[in-house]
C-alpha positions as CSV (number, residue, x, y, z in Angstrom):
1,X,26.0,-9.7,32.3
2,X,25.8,-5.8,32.3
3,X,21.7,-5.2,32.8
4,X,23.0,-1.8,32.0
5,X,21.0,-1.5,32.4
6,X,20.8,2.0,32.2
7,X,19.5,1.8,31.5
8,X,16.5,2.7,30.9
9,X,16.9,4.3,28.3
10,X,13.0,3.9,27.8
11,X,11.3,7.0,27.0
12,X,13.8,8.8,25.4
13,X,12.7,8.5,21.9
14,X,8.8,8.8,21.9
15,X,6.8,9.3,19.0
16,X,4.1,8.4,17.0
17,X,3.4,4.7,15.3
18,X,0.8,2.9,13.2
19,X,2.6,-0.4,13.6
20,X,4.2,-2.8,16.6
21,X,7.9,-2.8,16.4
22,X,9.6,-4.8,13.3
23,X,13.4,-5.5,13.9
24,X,15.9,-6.0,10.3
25,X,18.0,-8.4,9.6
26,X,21.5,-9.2,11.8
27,X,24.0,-6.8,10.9
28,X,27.4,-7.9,12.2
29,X,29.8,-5.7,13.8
30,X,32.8,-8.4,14.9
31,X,33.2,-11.7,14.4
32,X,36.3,-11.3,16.2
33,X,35.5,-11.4,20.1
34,X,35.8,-14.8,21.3
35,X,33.0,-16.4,23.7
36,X,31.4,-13.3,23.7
37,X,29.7,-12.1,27.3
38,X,29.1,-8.2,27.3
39,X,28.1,-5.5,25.0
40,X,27.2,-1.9,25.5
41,X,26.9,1.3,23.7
42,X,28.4,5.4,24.4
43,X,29.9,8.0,22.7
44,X,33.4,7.0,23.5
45,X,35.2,9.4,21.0
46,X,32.9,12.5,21.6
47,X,31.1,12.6,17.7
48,X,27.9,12.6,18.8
49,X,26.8,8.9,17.9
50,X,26.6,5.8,19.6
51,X,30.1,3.4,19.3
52,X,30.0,-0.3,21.0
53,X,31.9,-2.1,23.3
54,X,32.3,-6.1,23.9
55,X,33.8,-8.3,26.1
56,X,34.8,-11.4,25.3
57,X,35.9,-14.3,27.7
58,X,37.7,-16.8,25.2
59,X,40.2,-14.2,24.0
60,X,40.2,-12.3,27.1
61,X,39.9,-8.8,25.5
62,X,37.6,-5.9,25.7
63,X,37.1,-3.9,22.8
64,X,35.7,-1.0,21.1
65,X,33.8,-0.2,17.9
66,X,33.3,2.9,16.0
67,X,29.9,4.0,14.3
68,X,31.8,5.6,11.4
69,X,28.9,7.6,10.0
70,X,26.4,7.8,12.9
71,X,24.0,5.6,10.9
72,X,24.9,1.7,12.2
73,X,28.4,1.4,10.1
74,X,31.2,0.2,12.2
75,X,35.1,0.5,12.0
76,X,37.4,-2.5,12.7
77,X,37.6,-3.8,15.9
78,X,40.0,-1.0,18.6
79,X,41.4,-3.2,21.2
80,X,41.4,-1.9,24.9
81,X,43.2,-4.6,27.0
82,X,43.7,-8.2,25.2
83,X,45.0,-9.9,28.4
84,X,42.0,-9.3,31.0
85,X,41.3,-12.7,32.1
86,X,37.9,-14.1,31.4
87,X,36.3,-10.8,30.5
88,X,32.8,-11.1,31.0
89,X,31.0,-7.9,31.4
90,X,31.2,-3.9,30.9
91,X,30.1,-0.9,31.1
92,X,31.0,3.1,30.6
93,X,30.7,5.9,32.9
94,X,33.1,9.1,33.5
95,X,34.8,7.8,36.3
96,X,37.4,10.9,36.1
97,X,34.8,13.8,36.2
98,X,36.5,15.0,32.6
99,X,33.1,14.6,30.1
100,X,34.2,12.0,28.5
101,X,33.0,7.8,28.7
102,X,35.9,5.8,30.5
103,X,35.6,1.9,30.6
104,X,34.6,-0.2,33.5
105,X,35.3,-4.3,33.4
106,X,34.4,-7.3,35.6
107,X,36.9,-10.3,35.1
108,X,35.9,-13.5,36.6
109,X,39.7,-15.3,35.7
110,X,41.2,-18.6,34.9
111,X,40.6,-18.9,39.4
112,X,39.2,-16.9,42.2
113,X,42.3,-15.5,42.8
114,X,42.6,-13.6,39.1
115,X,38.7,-12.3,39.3
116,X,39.6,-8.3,39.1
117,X,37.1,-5.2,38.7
118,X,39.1,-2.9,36.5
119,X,38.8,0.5,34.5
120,X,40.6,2.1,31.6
121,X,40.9,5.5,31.6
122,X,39.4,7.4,28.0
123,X,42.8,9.6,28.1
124,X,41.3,12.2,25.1
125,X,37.7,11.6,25.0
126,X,38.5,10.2,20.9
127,X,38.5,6.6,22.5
128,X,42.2,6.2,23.0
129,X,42.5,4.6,26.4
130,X,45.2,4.1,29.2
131,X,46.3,1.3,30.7
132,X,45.1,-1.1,33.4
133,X,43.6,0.2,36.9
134,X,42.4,-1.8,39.3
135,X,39.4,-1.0,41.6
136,X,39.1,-4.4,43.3
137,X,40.8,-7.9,43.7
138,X,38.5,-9.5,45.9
139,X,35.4,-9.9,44.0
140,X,36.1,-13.4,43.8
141,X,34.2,-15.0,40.8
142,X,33.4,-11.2,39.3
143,X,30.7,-11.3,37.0
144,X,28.5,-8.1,37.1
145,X,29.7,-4.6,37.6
146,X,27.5,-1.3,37.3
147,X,28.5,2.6,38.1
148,X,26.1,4.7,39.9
149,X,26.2,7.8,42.7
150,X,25.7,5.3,45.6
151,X,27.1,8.0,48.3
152,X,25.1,10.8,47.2
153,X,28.4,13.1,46.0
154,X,28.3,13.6,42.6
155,X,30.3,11.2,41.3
156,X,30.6,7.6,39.9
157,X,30.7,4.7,42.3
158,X,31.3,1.2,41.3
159,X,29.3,-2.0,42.3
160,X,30.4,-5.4,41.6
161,X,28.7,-9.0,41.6
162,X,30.8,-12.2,42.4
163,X,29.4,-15.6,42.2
164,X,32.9,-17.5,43.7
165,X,32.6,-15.7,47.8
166,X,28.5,-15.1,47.2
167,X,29.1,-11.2,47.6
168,X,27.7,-8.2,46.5
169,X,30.2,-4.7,46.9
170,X,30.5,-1.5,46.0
171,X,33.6,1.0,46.1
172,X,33.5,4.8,46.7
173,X,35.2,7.1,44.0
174,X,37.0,8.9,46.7
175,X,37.5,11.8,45.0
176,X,36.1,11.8,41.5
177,X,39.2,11.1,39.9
178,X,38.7,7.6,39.5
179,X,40.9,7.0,42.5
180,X,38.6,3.7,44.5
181,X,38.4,3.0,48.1
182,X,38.7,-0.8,49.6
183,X,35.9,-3.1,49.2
184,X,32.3,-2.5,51.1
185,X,30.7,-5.5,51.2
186,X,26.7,-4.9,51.0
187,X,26.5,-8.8,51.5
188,X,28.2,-11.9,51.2
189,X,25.6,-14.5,51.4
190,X,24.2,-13.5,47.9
191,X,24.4,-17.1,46.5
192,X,26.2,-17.5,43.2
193,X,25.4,-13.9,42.6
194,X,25.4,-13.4,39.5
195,X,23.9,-9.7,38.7
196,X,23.9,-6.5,40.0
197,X,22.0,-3.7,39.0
198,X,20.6,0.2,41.1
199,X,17.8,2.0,41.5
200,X,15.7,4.2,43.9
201,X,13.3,1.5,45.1
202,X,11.8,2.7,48.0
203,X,11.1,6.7,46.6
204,X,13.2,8.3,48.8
205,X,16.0,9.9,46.6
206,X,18.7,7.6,46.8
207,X,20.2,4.9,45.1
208,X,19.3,0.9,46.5
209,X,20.7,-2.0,45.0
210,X,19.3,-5.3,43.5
211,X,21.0,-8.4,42.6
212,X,20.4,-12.2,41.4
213,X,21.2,-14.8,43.5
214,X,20.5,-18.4,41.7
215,X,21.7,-20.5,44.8
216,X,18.9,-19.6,46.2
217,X,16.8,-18.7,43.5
218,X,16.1,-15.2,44.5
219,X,15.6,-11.8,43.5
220,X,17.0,-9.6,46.4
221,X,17.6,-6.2,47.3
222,X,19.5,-3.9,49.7
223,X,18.1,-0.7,50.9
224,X,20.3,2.6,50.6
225,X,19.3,3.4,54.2
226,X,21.1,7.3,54.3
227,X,22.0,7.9,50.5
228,X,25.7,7.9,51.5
229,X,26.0,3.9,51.0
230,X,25.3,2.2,53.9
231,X,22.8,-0.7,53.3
232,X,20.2,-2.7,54.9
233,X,19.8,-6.1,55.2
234,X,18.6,-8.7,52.3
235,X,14.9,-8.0,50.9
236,X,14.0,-11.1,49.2
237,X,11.4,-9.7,46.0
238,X,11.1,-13.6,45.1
239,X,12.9,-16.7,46.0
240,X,11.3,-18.9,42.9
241,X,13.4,-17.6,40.5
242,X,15.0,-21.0,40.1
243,X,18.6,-20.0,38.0
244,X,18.3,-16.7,38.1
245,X,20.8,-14.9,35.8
246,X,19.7,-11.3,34.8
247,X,17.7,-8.5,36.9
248,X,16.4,-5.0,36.0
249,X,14.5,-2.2,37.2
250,X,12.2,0.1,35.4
251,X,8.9,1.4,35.3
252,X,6.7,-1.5,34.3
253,X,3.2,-0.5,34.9
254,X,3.3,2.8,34.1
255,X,2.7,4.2,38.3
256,X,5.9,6.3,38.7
257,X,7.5,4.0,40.4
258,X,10.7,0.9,40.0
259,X,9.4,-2.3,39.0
260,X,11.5,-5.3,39.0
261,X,11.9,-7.6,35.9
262,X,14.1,-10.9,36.6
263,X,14.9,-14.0,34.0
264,X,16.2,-18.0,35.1
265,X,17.7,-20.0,33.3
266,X,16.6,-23.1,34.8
267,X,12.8,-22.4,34.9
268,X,13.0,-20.8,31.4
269,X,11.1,-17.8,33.1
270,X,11.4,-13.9,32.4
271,X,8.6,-12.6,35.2
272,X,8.0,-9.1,37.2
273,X,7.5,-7.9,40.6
274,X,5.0,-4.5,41.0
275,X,6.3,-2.4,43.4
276,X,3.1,-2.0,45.3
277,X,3.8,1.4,47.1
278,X,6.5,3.2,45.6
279,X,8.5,2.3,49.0
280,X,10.0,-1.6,47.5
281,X,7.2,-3.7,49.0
282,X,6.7,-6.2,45.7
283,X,3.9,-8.1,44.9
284,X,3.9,-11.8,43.6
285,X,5.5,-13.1,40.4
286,X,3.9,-11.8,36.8
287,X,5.4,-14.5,34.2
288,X,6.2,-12.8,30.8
289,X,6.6,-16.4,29.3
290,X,7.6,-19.8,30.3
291,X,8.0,-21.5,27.0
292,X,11.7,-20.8,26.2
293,X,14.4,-22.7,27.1
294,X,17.9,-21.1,29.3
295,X,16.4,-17.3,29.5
296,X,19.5,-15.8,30.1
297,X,19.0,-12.2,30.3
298,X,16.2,-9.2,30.8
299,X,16.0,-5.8,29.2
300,X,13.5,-3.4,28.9
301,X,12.8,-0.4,26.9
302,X,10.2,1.3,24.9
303,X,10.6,-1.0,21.7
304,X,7.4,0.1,19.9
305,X,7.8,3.7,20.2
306,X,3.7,4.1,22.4
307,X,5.1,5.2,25.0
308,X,5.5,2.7,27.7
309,X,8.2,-0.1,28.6
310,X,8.5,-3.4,26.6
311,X,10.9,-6.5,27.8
312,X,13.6,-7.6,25.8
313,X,15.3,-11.1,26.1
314,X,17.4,-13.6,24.8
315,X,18.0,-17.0,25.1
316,X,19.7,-20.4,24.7
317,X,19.2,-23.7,23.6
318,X,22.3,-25.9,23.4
319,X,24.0,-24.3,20.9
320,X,21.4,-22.1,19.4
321,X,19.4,-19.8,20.4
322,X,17.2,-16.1,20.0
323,X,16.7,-12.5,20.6
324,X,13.2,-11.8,21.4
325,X,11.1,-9.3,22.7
326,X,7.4,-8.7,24.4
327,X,5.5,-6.0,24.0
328,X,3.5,-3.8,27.0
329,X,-0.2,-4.2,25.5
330,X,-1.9,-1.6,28.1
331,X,1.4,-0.1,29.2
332,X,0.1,-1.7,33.1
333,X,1.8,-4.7,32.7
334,X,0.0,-6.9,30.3
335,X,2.7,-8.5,28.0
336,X,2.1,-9.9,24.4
337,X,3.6,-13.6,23.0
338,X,7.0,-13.6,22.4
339,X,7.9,-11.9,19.1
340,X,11.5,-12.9,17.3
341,X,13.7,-10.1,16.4
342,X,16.9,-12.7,15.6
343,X,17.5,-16.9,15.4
344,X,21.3,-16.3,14.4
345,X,22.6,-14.9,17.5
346,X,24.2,-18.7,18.6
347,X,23.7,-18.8,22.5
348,X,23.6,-14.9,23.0
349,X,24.8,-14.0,26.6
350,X,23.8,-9.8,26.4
351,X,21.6,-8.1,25.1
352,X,21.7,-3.5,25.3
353,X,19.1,-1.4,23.1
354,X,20.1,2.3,22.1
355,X,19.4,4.4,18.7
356,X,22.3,3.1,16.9
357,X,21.2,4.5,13.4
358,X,20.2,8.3,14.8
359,X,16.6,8.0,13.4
360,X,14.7,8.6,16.3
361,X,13.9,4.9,17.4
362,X,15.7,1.8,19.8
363,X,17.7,-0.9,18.1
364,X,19.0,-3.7,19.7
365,X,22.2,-5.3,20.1
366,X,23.9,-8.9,21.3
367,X,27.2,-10.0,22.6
368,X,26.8,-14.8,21.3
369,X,29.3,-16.8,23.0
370,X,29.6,-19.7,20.0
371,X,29.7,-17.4,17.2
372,X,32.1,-15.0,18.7
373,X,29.7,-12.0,17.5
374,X,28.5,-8.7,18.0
375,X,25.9,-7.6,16.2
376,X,22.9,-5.0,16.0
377,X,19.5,-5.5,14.7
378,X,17.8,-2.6,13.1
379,X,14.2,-1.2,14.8
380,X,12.2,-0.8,11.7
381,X,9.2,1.1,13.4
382,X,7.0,2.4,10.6
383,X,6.3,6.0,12.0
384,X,2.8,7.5,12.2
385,X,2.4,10.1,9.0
386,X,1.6,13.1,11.3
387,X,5.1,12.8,13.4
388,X,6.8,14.8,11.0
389,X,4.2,17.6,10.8
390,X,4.3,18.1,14.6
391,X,8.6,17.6,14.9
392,X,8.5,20.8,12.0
393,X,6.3,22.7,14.6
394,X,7.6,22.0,17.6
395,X,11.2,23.3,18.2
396,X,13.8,23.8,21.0
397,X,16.5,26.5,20.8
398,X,19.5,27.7,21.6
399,X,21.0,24.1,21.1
400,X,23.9,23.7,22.6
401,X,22.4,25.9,25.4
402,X,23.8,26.5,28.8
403,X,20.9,28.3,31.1
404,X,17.3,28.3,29.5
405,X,15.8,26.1,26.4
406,X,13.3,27.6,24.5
407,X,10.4,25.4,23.3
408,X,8.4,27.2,20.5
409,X,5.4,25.6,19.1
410,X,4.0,27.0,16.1
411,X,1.2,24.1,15.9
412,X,-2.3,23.9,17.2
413,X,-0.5,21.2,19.6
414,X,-1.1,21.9,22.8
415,X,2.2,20.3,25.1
416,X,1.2,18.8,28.1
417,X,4.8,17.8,29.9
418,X,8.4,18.1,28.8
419,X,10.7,15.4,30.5
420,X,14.8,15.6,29.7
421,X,16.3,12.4,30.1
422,X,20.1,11.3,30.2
423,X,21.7,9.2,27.3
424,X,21.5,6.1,30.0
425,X,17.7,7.0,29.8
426,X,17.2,8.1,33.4
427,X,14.8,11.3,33.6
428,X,17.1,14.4,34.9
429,X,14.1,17.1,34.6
430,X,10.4,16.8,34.5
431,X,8.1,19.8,33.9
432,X,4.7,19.2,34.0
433,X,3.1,22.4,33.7
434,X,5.4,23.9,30.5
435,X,5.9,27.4,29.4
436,X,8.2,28.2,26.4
437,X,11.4,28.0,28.7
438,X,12.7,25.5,30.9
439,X,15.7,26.4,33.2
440,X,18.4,23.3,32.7
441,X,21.2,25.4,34.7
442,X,21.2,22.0,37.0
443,X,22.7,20.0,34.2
444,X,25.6,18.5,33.5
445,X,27.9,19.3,30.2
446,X,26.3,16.9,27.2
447,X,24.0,15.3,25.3
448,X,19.9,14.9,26.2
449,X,16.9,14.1,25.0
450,X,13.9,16.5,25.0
451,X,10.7,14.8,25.1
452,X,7.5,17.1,24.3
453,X,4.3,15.7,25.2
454,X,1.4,16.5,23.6
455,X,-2.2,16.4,22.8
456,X,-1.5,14.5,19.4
457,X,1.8,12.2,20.5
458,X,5.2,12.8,21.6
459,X,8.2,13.6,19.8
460,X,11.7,13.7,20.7
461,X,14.6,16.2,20.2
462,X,18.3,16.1,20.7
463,X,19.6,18.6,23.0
464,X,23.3,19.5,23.7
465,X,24.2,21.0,27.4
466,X,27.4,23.1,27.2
């Protein structure tokens, strides 16, 4: 499972609402990916809108999807690799340093000795991809992987999970190419690890690492002690997260700082952890809900569109199940009941949330291991009758711009902040006290989201870095 984890993706679309978050009807994308475990969403052929990926364990492939007209309708199913053993999670990054979204794979196998972490190269940036390349074959059991900066040079690390050897890795891009040094084991004793996600827990710039470890039923993480990768011993968050499957890191509570959200199958429990001080000491365990059964993953993301971080989840009973979600009620913390968005998902293994449909708001999408589908469930946010007013008054310009974004407001808005965040939802500039320009020279080449702040709301425009 690929918590993706992004993600968060959170605040990148902001805007006004009158109503809590209503989800459509399931709209298939394949029917053709068999035991599906992974799904996630990037530009992978460089038109500007959001494609999907799956991978599928019962068919051993990992394919590709294309949003034809940047509105939610998808192409045939574009295989990658069809003979990846027991593919079971995935995720994109540019592992070459050439713009464009390559493919990253963890394989658990038919044994231990076929568990691989892989990665196909996106050869044009149009989605055709090369062959095979292995990072690892020693992840033994490989169930989770995840790219991040873990050394603190600018490119894209991998990290892995393994539940088979208990282990927790990561591998250095050793020179941005894509080109992976041996295994580092960050630890071993990880029981039955079975996710892996990153994040700067402790404040200090750098990136730490959390994981699930259901043989012991904890939540645990691993301190980034220099930003170049070498890690501290075990920090247990919880150990009563009995099963755990799925973690994530955001900002729950609205303080600035990384909160930890966790799911287990075997207490049927999706709870949090407040990060108390900003430096990854976590308080006890706030249950979301109790009352489903086999809680299989955790997501988060700003659902409603009110600004603050709502938990996704999905889960499975025998050979049924649903995709539901819980809304933030104060944006502290303070979660709603459980609200459906799907029932014909059968036993959904992943869930990811981007803006599949370009309209300005987070839809979600599942990877169901019985049905063999992937599917994506429309966010049907009734917008506030003002947003439009302010998004005509508010502009940003040149765009595509390469040294300094003009923001010209010709309202009676005044703009409080302006925050630029990635298209995995991580905040890359924050300006607090705005003018009419905002120097993104630090940037990389691609596509952002602006999000204006003011008096009245927030609204969100696209922005293109060349």
């Amino acid at each position: 499972m690929n918590m993706k984890k992004t993600i968060l993706l959170s605040l990148a679309f902001l805007s006004f609402i009158n109503s809590s978050a209503q989800f459509g009807e399931q709209q298939i994308i394949s029917t053709y990916a068999a035991n599906a475990r992974g799904v996630y969403a990037a530009d992978l052929d460089g038109d500007g809108d959001m494609d999907v990926l799956s991978a599928s364990e019962g068919d051993d492939k990992v394919a590709w999807y294309e949003n034809l007209d940047g509105l939610g309708d998808f192409g045939s199913q574009q295989i990658i690799t069809e003979s990846l053993h027991a593919a079971v999670d995935v995720y994109t990054a540019d592992l070459d340093g050439d713009g464009d979204k390559d493919v990253l794979v963890a394989a658990k196998g038919y044994n231990q000795n076929d568990s691989k972490i892989v990665w196909y190269e996106n050869i044009d940036g149009l989605g055709n991809f090369g062959s095979q390349q292995n990072i690892s074959l020693l992840a033994n059991g490989a169930i989770s992987v995840y790219a991040i900066d873990l050394d603190g040079d600018g490119d894209m690390d991998v990290l892995s999970a393994s539940f088979s050897d208990n282990k927790i890795a990561w591998y250095e891009n050793t020179d941005g190419l894509g080109n992976f040094g041996s295994q580092q084991i960050i630890s071993n004793i990880a029981l039955s690890a079975r996710d892996v996600y990153a994040a700067d827990l402790d404040g200090d710039g750098d990136m730490d690492v959390i994981a699930a470890a259901p043989g012991t039923a904890e939540v645990i993480w691993f301190e980034n002690t220099d930003g170049l990768g070498n890690f501290g011993a075990e920090q247990v968050i919880t150990n009563n997260a009995l099963g755990v499957l799925s973690v994530y890191a955001i900002d729950i509570d609205g303080d600035d700082d990384m909160d930890v959200l966790a799911a287990s199958t075997s207490g049927n429990k999706v709870a949090w952890y407040e990060n108390l001080d900003g430096l990854g000491n976590f308080g006890t365990e706030q249950i979301i809900t109790t009352g489903l059964e086999r809680e299989r993953v955790v997501y988060a993301a700003d659902l409603d569109n009110d600004g603050d971080i709502d938990v996704l989840s999905a889960y499975q009973e025998d050979l049924s199940g649903e995709i539901v979600w819980y809304e933030n009620l104060d944006g502290q913390g303070t979660f709603g009941s459980h609200q459906v968005i799907t029932t014909e998902a059968a036993a959904p293994r992943d869930v990811y949330v981007t803006d599949i449909d370009n309209d300005g708001d987070l839809d979600v999408l599942s990877a169901s291991t019985v049905d063999y589908k992937i599917a994506w469930y429309e966010n049907l946010t009734i917008l506030g009758v003002n947003k439009n007013d302010i998004e005509k008054s508010i502009s940003i310009y040149p765009n595509p711009v390469s040294y300094i974004l003009n923001i010209e407001n010709n309202s009676s808005y005044t703009i409080n902040s302006i925050q630029i965040y990635d298209v995995l939802g991580r905040l890359v500039i924050e300006d607090n006290y705005p003018t009419n320009q905002l120097d993104i020279t630090t940037l990389t080449n691609g596509f952002f989201y602006v999000n204006i702040k003011t008096d009245k709301g927030v609204i969100s425009k696209k922005m293109v870095k060349e």
